[in-house]
Backbone as CSV, one residue per row, in Angstrom:
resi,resn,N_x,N_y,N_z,CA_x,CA_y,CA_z,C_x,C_y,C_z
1,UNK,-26.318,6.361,-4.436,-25.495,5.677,-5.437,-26.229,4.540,-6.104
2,UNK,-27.428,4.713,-6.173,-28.242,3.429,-6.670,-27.861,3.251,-7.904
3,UNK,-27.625,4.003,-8.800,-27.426,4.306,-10.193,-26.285,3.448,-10.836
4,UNK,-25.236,3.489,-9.978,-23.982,2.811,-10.126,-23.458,1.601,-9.074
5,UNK,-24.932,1.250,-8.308,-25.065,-0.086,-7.677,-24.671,-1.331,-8.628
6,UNK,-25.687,-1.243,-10.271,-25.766,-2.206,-10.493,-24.596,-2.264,-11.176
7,UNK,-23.537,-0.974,-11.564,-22.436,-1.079,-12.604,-20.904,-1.308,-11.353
8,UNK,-21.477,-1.727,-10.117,-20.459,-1.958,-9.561,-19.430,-0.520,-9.264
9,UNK,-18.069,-1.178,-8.754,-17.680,-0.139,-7.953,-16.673,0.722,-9.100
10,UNK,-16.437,0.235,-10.649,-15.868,1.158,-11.429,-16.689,2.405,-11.847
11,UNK,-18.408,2.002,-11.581,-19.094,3.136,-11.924,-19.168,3.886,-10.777
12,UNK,-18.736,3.525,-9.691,-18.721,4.362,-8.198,-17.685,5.629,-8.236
13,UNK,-16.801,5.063,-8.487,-15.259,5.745,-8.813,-15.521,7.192,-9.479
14,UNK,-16.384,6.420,-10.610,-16.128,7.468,-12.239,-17.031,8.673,-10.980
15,UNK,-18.282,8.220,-10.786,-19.135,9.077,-10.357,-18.303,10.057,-9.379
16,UNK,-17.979,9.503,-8.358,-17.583,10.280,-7.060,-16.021,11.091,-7.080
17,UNK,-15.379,10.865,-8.141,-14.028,10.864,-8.596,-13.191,12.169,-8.202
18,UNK,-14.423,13.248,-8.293,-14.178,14.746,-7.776,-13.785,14.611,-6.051
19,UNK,-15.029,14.210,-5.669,-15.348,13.804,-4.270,-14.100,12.831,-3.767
20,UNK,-13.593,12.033,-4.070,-12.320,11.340,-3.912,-10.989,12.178,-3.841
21,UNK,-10.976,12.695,-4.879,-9.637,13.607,-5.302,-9.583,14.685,-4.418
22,UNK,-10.788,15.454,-3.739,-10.666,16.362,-3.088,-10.258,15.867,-1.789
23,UNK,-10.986,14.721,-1.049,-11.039,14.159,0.086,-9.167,13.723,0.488
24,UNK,-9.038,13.051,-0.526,-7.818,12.389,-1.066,-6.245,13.745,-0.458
25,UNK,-6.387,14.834,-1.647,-5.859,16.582,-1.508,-5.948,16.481,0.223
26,UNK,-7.345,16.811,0.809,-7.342,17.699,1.759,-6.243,16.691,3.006
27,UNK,-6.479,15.114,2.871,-5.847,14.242,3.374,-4.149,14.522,3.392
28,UNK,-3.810,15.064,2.222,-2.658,15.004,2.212,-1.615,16.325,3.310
29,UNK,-2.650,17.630,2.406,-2.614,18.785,3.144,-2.571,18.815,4.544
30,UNK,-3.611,17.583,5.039,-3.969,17.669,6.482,-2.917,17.087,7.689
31,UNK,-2.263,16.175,6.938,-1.147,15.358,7.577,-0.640,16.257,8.255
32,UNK,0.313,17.204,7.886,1.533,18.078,8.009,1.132,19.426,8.498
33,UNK,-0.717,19.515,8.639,-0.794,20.943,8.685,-0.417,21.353,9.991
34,UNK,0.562,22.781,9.862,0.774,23.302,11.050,2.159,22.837,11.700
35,UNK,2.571,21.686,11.056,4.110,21.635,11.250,4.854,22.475,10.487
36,UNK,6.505,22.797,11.021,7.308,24.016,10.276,7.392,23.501,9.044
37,UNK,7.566,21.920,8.519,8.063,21.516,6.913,6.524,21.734,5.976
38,UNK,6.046,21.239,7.009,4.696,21.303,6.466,4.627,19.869,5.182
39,UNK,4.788,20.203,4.126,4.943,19.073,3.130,5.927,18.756,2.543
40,UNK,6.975,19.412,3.307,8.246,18.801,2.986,8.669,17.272,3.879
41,UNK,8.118,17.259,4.944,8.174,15.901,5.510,8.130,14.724,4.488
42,UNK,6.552,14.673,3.623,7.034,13.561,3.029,8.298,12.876,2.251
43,UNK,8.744,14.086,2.181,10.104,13.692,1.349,11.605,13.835,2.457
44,UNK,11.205,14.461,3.140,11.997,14.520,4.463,12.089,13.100,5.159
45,UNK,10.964,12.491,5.718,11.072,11.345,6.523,11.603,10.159,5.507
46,UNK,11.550,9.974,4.571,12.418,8.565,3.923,13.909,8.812,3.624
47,UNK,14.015,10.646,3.781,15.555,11.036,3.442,16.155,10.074,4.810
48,UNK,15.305,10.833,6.140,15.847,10.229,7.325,15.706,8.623,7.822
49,UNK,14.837,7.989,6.927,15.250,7.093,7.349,16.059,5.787,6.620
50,UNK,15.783,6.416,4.779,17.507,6.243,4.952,18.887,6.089,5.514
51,UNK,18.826,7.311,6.211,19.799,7.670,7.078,20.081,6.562,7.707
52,UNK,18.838,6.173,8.386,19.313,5.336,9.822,19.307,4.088,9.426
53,UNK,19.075,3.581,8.349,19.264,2.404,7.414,20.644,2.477,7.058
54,UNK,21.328,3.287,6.471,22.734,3.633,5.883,23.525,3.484,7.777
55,UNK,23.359,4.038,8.331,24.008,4.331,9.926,24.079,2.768,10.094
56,UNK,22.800,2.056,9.766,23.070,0.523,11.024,23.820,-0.517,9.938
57,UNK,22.977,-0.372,8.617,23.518,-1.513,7.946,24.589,-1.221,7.184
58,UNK,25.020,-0.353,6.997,26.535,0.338,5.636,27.499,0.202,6.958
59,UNK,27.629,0.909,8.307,28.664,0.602,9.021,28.856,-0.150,10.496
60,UNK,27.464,0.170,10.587,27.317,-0.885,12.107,27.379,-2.360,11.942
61,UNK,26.322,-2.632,10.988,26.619,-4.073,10.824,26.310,-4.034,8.922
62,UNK,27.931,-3.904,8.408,27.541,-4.032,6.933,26.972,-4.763,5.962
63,UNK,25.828,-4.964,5.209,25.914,-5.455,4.154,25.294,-5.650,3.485
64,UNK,25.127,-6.188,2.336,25.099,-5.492,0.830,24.214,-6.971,0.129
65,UNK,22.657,-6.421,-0.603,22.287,-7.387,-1.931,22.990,-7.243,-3.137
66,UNK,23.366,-8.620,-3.560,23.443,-8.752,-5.110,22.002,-9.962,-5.292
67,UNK,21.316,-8.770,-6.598,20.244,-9.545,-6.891,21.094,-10.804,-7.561
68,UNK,19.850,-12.071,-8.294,20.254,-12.881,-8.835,20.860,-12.934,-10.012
69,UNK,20.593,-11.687,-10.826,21.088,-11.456,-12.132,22.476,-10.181,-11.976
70,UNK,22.654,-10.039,-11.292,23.832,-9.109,-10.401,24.258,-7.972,-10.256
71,UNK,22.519,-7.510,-10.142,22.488,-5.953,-9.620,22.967,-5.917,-8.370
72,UNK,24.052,-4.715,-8.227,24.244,-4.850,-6.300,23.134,-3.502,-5.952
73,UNK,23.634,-3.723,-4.975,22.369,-2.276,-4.018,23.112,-3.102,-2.950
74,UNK,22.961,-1.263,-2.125,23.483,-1.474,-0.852,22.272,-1.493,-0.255
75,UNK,22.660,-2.465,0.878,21.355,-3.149,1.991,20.141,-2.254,2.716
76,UNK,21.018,-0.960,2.842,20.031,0.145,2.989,18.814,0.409,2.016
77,UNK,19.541,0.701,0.804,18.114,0.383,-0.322,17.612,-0.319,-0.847
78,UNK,17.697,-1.554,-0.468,17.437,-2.457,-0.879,16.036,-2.706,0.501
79,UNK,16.614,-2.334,1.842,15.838,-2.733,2.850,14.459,-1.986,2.708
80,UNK,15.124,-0.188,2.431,14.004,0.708,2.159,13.221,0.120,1.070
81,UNK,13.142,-0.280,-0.111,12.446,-0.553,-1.548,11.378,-1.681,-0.942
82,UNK,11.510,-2.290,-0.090,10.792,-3.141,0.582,9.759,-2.487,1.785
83,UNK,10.469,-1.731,2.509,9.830,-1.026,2.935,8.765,-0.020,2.555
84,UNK,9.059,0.795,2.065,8.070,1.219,1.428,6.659,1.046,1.127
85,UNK,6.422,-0.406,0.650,5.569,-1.139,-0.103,4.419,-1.598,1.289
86,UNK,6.012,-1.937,2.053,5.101,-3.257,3.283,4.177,-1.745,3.678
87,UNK,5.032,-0.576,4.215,4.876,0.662,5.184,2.957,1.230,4.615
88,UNK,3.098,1.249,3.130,1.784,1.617,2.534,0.358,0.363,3.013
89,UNK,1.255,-0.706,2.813,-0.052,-2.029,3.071,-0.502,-1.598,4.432
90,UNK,0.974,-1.547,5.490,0.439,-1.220,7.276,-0.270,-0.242,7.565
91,UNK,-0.262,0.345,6.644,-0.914,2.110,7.162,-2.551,2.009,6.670
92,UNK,-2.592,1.538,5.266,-3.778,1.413,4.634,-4.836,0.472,5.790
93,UNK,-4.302,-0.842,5.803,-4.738,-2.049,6.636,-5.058,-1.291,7.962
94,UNK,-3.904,-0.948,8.756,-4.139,-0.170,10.442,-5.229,0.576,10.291
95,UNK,-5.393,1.543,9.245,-6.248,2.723,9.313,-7.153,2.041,9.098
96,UNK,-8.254,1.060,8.376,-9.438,0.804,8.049,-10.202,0.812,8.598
97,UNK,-10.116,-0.296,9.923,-10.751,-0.235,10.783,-11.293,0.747,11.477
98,UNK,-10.879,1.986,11.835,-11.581,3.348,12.178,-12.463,3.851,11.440
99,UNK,-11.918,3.569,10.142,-12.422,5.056,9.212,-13.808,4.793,9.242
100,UNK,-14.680,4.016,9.513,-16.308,4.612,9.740,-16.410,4.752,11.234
101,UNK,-15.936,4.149,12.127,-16.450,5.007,13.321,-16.016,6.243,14.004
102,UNK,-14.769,6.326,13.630,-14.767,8.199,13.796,-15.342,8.676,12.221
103,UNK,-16.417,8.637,11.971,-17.651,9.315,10.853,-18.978,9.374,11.272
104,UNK,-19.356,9.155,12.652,-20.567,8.641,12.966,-21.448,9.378,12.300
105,UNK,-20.951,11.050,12.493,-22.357,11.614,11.868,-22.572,11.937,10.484
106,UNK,-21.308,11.497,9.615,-21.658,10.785,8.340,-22.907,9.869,8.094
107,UNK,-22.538,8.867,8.533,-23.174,8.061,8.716,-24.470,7.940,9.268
108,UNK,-25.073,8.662,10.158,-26.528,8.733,10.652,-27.199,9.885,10.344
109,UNK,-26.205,11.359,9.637,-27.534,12.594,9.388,-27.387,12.911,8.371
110,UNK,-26.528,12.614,7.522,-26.113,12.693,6.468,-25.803,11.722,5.129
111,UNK,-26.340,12.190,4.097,-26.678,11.461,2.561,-25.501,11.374,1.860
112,UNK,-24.526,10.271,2.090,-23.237,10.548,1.606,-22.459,9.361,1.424
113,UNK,-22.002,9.418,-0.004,-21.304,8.131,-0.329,-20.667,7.245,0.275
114,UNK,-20.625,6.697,1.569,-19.570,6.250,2.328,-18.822,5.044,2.146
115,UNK,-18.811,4.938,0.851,-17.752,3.886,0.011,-16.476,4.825,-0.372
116,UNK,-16.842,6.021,0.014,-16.164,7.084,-0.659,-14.868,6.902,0.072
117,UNK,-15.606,6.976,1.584,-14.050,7.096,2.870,-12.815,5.774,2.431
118,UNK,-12.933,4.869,2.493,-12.049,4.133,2.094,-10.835,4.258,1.572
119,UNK,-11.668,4.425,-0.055,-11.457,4.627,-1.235,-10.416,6.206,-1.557
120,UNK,-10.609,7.463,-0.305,-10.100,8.447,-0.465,-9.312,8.374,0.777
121,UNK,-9.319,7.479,1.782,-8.051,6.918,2.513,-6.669,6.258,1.931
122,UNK,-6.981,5.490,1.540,-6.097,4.742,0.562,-5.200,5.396,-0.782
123,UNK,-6.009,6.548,-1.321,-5.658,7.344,-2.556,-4.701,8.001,-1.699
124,UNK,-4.955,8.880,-0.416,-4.188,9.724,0.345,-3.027,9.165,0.777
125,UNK,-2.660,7.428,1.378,-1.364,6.745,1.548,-1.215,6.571,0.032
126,UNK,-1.747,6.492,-0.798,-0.668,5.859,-2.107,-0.321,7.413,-2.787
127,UNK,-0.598,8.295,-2.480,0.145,9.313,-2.863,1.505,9.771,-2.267
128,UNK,1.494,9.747,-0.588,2.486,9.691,-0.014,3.921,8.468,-0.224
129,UNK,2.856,7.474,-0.489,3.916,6.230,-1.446,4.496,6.671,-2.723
130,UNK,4.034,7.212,-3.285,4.739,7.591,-4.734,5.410,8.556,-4.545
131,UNK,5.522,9.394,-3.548,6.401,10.160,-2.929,7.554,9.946,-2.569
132,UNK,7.219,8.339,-1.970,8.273,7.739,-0.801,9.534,7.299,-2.122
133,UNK,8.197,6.676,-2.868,8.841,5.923,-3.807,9.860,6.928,-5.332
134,UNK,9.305,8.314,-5.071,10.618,9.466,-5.681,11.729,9.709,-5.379
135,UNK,11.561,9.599,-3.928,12.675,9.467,-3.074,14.062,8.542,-3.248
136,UNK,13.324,7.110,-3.876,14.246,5.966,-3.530,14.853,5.872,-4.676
137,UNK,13.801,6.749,-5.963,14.672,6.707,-7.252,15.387,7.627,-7.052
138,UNK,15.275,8.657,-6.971,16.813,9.774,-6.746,17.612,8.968,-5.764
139,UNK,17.602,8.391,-4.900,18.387,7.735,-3.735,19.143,6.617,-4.929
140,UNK,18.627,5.792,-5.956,19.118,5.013,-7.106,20.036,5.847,-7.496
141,UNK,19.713,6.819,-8.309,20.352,7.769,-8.923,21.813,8.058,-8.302
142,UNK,21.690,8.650,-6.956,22.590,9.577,-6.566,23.640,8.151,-5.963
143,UNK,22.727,7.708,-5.145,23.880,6.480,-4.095,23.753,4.770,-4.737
144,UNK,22.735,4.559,-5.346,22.524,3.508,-6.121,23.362,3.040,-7.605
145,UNK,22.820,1.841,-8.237,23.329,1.679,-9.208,22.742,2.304,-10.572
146,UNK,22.088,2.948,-10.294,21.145,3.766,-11.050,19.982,3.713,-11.354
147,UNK,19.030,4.145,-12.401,17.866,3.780,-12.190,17.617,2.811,-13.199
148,UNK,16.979,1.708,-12.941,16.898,0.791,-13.976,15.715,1.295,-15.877
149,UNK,16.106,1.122,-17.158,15.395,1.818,-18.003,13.795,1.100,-17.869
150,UNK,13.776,-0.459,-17.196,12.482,-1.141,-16.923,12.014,-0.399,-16.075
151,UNK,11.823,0.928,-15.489,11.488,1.401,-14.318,9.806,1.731,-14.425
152,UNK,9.208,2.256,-15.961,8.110,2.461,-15.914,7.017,1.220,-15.811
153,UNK,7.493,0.117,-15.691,6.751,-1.280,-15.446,6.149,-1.043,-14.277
154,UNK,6.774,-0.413,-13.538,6.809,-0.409,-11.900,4.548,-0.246,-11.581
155,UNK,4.419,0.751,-12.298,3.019,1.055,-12.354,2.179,-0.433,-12.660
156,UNK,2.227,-1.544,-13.457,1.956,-2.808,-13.417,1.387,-3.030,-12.061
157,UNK,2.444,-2.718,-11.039,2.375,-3.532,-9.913,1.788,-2.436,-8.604
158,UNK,2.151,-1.426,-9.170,1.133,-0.314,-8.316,-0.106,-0.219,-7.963
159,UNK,-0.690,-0.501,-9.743,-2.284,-0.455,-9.719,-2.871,-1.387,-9.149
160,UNK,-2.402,-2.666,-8.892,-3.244,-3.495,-8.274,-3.308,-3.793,-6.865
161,UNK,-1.779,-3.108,-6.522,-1.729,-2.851,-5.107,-2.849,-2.033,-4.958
162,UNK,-3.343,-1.172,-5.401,-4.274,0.046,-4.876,-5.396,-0.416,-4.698
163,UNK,-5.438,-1.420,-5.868,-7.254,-2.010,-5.907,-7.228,-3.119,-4.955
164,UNK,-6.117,-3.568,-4.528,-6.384,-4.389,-3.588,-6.478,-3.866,-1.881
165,UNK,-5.994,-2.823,-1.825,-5.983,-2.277,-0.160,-7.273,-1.549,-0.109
166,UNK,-7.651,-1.409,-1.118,-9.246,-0.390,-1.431,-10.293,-1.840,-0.903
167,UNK,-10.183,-2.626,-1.579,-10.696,-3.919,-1.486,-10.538,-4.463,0.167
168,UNK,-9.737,-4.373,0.670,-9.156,-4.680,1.998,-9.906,-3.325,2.931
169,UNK,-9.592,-2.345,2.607,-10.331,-1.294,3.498,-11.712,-1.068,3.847
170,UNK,-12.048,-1.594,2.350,-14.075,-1.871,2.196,-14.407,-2.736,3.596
171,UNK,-13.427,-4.201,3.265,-14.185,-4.987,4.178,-13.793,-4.846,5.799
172,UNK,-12.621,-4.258,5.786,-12.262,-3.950,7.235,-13.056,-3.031,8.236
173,UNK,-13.224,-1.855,7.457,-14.096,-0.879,7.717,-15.623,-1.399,7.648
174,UNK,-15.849,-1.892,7.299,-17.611,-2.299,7.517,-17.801,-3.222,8.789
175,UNK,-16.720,-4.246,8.455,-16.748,-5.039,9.391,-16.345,-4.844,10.997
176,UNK,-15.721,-3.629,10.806,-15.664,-3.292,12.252,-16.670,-2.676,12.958
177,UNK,-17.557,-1.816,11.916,-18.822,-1.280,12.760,-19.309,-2.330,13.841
178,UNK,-19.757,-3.686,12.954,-20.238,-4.379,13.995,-19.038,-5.146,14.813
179,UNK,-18.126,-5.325,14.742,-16.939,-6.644,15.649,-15.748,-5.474,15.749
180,UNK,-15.695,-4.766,17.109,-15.433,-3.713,17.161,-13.637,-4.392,17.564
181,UNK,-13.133,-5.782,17.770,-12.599,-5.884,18.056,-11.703,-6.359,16.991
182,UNK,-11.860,-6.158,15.820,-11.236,-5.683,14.589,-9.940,-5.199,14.486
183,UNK,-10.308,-3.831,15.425,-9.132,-2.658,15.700,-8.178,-3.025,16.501
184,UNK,-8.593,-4.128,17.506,-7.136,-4.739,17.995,-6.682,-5.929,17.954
185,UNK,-7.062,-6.661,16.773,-6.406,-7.559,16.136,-5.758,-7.593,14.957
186,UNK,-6.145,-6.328,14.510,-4.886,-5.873,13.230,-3.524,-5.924,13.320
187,UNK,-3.172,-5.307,14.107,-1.892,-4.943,14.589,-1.304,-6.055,14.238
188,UNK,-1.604,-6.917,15.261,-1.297,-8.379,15.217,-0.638,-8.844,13.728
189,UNK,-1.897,-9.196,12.719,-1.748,-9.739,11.528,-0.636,-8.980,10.977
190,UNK,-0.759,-7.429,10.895,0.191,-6.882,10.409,1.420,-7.177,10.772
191,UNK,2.065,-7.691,11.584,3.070,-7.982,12.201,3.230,-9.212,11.326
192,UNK,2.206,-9.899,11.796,2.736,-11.540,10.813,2.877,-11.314,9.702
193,UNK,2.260,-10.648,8.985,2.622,-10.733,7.378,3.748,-9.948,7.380
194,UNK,4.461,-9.088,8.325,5.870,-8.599,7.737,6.824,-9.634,7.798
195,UNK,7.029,-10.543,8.818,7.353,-11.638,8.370,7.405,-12.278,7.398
196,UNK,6.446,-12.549,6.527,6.018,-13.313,5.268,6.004,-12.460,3.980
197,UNK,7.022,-11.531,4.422,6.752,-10.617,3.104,8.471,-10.043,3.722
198,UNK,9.537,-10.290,2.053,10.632,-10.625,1.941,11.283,-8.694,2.052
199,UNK,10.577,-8.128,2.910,11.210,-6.612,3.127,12.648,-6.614,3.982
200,UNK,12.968,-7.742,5.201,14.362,-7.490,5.234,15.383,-8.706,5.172
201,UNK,14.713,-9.299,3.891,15.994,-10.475,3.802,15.578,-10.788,1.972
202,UNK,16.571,-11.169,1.130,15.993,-11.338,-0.344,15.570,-12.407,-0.347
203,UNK,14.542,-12.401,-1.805,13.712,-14.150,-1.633,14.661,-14.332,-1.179
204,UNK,15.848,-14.884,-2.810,16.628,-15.849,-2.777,17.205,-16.674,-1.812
205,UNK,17.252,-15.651,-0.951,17.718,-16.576,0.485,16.819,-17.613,1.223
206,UNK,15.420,-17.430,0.492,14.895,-18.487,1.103,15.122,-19.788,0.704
207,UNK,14.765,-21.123,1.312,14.229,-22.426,0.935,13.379,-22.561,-0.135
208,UNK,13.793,-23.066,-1.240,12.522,-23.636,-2.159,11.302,-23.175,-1.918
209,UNK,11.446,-24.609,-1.030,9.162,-24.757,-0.645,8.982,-23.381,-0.250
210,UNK,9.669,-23.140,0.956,9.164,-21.741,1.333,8.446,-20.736,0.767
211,UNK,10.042,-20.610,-0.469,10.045,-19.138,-0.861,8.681,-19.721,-1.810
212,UNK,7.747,-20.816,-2.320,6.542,-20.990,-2.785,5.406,-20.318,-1.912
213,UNK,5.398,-20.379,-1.074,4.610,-20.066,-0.091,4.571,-18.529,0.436
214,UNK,6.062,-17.774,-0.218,5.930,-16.419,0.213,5.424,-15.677,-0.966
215,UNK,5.288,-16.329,-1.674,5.214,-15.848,-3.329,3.513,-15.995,-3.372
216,UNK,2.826,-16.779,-2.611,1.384,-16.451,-2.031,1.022,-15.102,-1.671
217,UNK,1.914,-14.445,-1.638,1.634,-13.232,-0.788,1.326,-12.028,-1.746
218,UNK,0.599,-11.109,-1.973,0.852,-10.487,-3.445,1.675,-9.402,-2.794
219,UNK,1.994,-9.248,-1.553,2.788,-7.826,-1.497,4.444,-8.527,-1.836
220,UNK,4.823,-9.801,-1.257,5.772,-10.253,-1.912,6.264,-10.606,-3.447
221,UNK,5.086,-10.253,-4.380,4.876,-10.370,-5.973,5.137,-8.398,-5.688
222,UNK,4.739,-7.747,-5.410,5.053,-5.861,-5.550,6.469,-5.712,-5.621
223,UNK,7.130,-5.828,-4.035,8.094,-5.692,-3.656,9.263,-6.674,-5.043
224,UNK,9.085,-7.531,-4.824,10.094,-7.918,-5.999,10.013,-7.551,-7.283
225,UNK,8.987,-7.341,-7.558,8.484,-6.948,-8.793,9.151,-5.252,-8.944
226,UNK,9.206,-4.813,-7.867,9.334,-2.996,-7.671,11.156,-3.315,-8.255
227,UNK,11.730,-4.574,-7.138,13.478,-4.511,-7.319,13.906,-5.078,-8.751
228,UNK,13.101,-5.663,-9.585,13.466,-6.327,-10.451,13.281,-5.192,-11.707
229,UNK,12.046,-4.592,-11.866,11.905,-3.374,-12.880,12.732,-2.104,-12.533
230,UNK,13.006,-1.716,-11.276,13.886,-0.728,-11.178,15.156,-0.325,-10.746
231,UNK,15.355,-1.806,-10.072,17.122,-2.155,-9.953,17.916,-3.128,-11.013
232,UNK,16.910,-4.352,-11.465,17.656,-5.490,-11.776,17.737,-4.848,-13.819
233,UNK,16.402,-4.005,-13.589,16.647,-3.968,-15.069,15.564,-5.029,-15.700
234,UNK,14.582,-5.737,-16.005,14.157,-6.741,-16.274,13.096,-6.484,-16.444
235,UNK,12.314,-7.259,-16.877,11.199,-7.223,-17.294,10.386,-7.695,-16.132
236,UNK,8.861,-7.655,-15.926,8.185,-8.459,-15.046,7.774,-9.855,-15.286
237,UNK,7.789,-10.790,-14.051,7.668,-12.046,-14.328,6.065,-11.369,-14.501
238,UNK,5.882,-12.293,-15.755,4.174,-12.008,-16.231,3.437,-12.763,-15.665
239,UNK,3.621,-14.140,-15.607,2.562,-14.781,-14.990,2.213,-14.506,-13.478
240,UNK,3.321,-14.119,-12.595,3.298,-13.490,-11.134,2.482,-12.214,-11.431
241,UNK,2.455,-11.573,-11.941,2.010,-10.034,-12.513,0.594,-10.550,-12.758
242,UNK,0.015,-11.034,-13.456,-1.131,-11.428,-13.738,-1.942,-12.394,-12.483
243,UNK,-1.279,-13.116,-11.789,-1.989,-13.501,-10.627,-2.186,-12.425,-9.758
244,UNK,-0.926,-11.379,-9.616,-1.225,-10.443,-8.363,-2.593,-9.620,-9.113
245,UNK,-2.687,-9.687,-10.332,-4.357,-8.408,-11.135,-4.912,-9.299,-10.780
246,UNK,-5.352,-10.467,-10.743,-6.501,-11.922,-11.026,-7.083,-11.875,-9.391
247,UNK,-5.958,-11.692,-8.570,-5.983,-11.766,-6.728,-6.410,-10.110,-5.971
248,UNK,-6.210,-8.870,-6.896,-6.615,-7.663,-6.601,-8.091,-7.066,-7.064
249,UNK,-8.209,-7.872,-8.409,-9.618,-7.740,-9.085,-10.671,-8.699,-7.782
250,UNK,-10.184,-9.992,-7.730,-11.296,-10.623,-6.431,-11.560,-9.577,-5.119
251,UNK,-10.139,-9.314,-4.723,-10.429,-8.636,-3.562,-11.110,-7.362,-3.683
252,UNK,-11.219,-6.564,-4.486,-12.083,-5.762,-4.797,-13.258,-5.429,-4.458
253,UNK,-13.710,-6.627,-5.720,-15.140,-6.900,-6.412,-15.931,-7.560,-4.842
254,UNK,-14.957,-8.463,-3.744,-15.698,-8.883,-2.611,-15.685,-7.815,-1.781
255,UNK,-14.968,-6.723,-1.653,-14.938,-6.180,-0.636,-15.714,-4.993,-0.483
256,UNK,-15.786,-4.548,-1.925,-17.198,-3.637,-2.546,-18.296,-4.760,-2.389
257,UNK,-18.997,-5.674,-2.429,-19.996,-6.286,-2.289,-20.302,-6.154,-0.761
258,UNK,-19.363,-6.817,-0.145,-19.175,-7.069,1.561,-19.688,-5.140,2.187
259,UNK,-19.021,-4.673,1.876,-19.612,-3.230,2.047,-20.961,-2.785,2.084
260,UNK,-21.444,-3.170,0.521,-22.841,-2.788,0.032,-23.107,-3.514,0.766
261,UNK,-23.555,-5.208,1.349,-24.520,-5.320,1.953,-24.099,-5.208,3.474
262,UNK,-23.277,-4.946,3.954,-23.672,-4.073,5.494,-23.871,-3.116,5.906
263,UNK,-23.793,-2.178,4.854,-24.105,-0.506,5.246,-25.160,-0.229,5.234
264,UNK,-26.241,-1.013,5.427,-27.516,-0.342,5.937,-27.780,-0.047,6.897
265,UNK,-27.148,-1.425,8.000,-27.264,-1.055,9.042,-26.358,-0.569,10.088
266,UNK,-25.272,0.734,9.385,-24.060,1.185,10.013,-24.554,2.067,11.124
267,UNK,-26.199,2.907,10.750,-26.288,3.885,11.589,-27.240,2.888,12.468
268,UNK,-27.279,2.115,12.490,-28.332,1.468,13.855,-27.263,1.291,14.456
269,UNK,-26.366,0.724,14.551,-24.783,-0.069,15.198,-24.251,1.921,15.744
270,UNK,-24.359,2.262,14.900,-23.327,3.686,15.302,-24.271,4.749,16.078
């Protein structure tokens, strides 16, 4: 990849793009292979857990968002629309850390993009996300207040999610070759940031200062951003929108750098 060293990681993309998309496909295919739904799961498992969202919060213990501008949604989808978002960050984040050392012999006999793995990890959860996320609009549709007409904004806040967990996977994955103890301190973080990221309670309910401090978070700029273009109806707060591109473009551009310079020495370590 020397060629598209110096044009950075948009000329990586363009190049390998086949190589991604296929990796990306076979990822998806591979999930389910050999179960009876096979690829009906993806759309199966958010039906069900709906379900058990509707079961605890509609009658076990009821109750219901009204956004600030006074969209209602029942608490179930409202909990899922959050979910979703956090579920793609945990999976992307959890997985990183592996994805070069179960590759070893990628990596030591073989001539092969290995910016690629990441990059076609991440494509493979955000496909299953846009899946998840078909789901929740027919779930609008059918049990919701409908689908909001701001709904195609939603992509705004997609794309930079992507470039940012790509960005996050670069450096996780490199960095674990050598600090192998990476893989069990994720978990961890992941846990804390579900906390800090407004998936089962609305901002609004926070404190002021707080809710400043959760708004640090760019998955807490997605998630609201997701309820506001496709429940509330609204436009995106722009300047939040433009910090979460300004905060996904950094993480990127470092995490493709952080990559390039440790992968030389992945196969001495592996």
């Amino acid at each position: 990849m020397k060629g598209s060293d110096a044009l950075g990681w948009p000329a990586a993309f363009w190049r390998h793009r086949r190589l991604i998309a296929a990796l990306a496909a076979n990822g998806v295919a591979g999930r389910y292979r050999g179960s009876w739904f096979g690829l009906l799961w993806p759309f199966l498992q958010p039906l069900l857990l709906i379900g058990v969202f509707t079961l605890v919060f509609a009658y076990v213990m009821p109750l219901k968002w009204v956004a600030e501008r006074g969209a209602a949604l029942s608490f179930p989808l409202f909990l899922y629309s959050g979910f979703v978002v956090f579920s793609l960050f945990s999976e992307a984040v959890g997985s990183a850390p592996g994805l070069l050392l179960g590759q070893a012999n990628l990596v030591k006999k073989v001539v092969f993009p290995l910016e690629v793995i990441p990059v076609a990890s991440v494509t493979t959860l955000t496909l299953f996300f846009l899946m998840n996320l078909g789901v929740f609009m027919a779930a609008l549709a059918i049990w919701g207040p409908g689908i909001a007409p701001t709904w195609p904004y939603v992509a705004l806040f997609i794309a930079p999610l992507y470039l940012f967990l790509v960005g996050l996977s670069w450096f996780l994955a490199a960095l674990t070759v050598y600090v192998r103890d990476i893989a069990h301190v994720i978990g961890l973080v992941v846990s804390a940031v579900m906390f800090l990221t407004p998936v089962f309670f609305p901002l609004q309910t926070v404190p002021e200062k707080a809710r400043a401090l959760l708004l640090l978070n760019p998955l807490t700029v997605v998630i609201e951003g997701l309820r506001a273009v496709m429940v509330e109806g609204v436009l995106p707060d722009w300047h939040s929108l433009g910090l979460l591109w300004a905060v996904a473009l950094v993480v990127m551009q470092l995490g493709w750098w952080w990559f390039r310079r440790l992968r030389e020495g992945f196969a001495d370590v592996l």
